[in-house]
C-alpha positions in Angstrom: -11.1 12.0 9.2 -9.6 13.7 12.1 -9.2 11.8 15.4 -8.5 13.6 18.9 -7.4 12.0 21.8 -7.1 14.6 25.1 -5.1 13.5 28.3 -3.9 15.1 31.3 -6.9 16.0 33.1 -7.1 15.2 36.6 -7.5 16.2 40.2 -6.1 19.4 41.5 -6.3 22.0 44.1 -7.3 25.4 44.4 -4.6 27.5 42.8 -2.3 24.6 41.1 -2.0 23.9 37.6 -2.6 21.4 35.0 -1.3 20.8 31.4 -4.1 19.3 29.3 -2.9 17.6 25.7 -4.7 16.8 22.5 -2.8 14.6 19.9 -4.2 14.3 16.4 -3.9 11.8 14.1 -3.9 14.0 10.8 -1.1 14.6 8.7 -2.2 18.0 7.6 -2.5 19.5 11.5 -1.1 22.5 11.0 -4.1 23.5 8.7 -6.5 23.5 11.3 -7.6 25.6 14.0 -7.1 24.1 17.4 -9.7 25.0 20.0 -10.6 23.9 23.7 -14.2 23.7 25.3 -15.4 22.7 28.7 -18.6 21.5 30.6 -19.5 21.7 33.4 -22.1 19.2 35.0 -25.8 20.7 34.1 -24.4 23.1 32.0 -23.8 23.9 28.5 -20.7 23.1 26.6 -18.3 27.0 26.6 -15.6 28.3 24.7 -12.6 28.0 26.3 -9.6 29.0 23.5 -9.2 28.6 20.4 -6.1 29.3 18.2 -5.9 29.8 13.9 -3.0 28.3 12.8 -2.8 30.5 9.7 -3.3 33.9 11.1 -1.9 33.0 14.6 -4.9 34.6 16.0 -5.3 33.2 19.6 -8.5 34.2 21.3 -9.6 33.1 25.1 -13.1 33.6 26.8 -12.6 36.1 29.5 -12.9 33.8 32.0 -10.0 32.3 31.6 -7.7 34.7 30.0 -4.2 35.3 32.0 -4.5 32.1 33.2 -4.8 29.3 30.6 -2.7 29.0 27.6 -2.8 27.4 24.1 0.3 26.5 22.2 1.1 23.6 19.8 3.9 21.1 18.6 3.7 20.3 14.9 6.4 17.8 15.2 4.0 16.0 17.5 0.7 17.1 16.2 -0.3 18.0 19.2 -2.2 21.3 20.8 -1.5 21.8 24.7 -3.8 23.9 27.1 -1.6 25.0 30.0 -4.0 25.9 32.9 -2.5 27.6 36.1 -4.0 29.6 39.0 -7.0 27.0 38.8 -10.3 27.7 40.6 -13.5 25.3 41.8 -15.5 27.1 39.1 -12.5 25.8 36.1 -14.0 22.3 37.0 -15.4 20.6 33.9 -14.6 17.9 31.2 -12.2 19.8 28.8 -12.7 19.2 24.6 -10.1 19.7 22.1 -11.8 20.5 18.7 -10.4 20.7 15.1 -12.0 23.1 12.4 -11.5 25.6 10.0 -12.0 29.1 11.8 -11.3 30.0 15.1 -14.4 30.6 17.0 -16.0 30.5 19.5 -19.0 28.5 18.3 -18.8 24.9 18.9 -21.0 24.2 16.4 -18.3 25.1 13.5 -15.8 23.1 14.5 -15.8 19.4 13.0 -14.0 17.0 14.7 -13.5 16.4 18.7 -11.9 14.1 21.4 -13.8 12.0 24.0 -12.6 14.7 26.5 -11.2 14.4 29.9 -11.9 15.4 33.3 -10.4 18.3 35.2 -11.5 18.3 39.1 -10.4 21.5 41.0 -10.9 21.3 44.9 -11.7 24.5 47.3 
C-alpha cells in the first residue's frame, strides 16, 4: 500500500509560481512512476506530468510544458512539481499519482493523494 500526501498548493497570482510536493510513504519509491493530474471545477481530471523512474523518461501535456517541472528526492521520497509563469486557466486541484508506467492515462496509475488546491488570480 502506497500513501500520498500533496502540499503546497495555494493562492497565487497571474505569472507567480508555486512548488507543489508529494511525499510517499513507500520504501520502494524509486520504483515507481511519479505523475501529476489536475481538475478543474466541472471538468475532467487531465494529465499534467508524469516521470518513469527507470527510463528517466519525463513527459508533460503541452499545456504546460516550459513552464512546470517534475523532479524527485529519493532521500525524502518525495516527487516535486515546480509551476512558474502560472495562468487563471492552471487553476485546479493538483494529484500526485504512483504506478508502474508513465502515462498519461489516469486510469493506470494505482495509488493517489487527497490532492490540494492551486488558485491562480487574473
Amino acid at each position: 500500500q502506497v500513501q500520498l500526501v500533496e502540499s503546497g498548493g495555494g493562492l497565487v497570482q497571474a505569472g507567480g509560481s508555486l512548488r507543489l510536493s508529494c511525499a510517499a510513504s513507500v520504501r520502494t519509491f524509486n520504483s515507481y512512476t511519479m505523475g501529476w493530474f489536475r481538475q478543474a471545477p466541472g471538468k475532467e481530471r487531465e494529465f499534467v506530468t508524469a516521470r518513469s523512474w527507470s527510463s528517466g523518461n519525463t513527459y508533460y501535456a503541452d499545456s504546460v510544458k516550459g513552464r512546470f517541472t517534475i523532479s524527485r528526492d529519493n532521500a525524502k521520497s518525495t516527487v516535486y512539481l515546480q509551476m512558474n509563469s502560472l495562468k487563471p486557466e492552471d487553476t485546479a486541484v493538483y494529484y500526485c499519482a504512483a504506478g508502474w508506467k508513465a502515462t498519461s492515462t489516469s486510469r493506470q496509475y494505482d495509488y493517489w493523494g487527497q490532492g490540494t488546491q492551486v488558485t491562480v488570480s487574473s
